[in-house]
N, C-alpha and C positions, 0 to 999 in steps of 0.2 A: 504494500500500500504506500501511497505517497503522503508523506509527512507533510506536517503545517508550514514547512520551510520549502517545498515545491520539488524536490530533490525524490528521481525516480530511481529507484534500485536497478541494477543490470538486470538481476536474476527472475528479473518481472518478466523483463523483454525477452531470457532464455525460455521461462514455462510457457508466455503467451507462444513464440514459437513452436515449441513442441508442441502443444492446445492443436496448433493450425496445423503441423505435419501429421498428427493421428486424425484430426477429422479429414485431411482433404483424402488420406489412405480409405477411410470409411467410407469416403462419401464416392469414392471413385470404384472401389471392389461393389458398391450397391448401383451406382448409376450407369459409370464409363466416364470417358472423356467429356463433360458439361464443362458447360461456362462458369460454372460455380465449385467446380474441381480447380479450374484453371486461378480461380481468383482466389480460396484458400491455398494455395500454394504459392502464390506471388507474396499473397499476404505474410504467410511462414518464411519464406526468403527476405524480405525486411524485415521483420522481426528479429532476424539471426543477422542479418548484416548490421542491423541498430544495437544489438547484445556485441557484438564482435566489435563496432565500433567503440563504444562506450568504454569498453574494459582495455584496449590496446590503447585510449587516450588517459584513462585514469589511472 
């Protein structure tokens, strides 16, 4: 959670990532290639480029 001083934890943006690579896997073994596969994985690739950045600057 984000404190009263506005400051996000990295490991928020590592779980949301992971959150997005197990559903877009679910959502893709149930559906197939959707537009909504494609965007929970884009989604999980920034999350993991925002976790990667944040810890390589801090």
């Amino acid at each position: 959670m984000a404190g009263l001083d506005g400051i996000i934890e990295p490991i928020n943006f590592l779980i949301t990532s992971i959150a997005f690579i197990f559903l877009s896997v679910v959502h893709y073994k149930k559906s197939g290639k959707t537009k909504e596969t494609i965007y929970l994985s884009i989604l999980s690739i920034i999350f993991l480029f925002s976790y990667l950045a944040i810890i390589s600057v801090g």
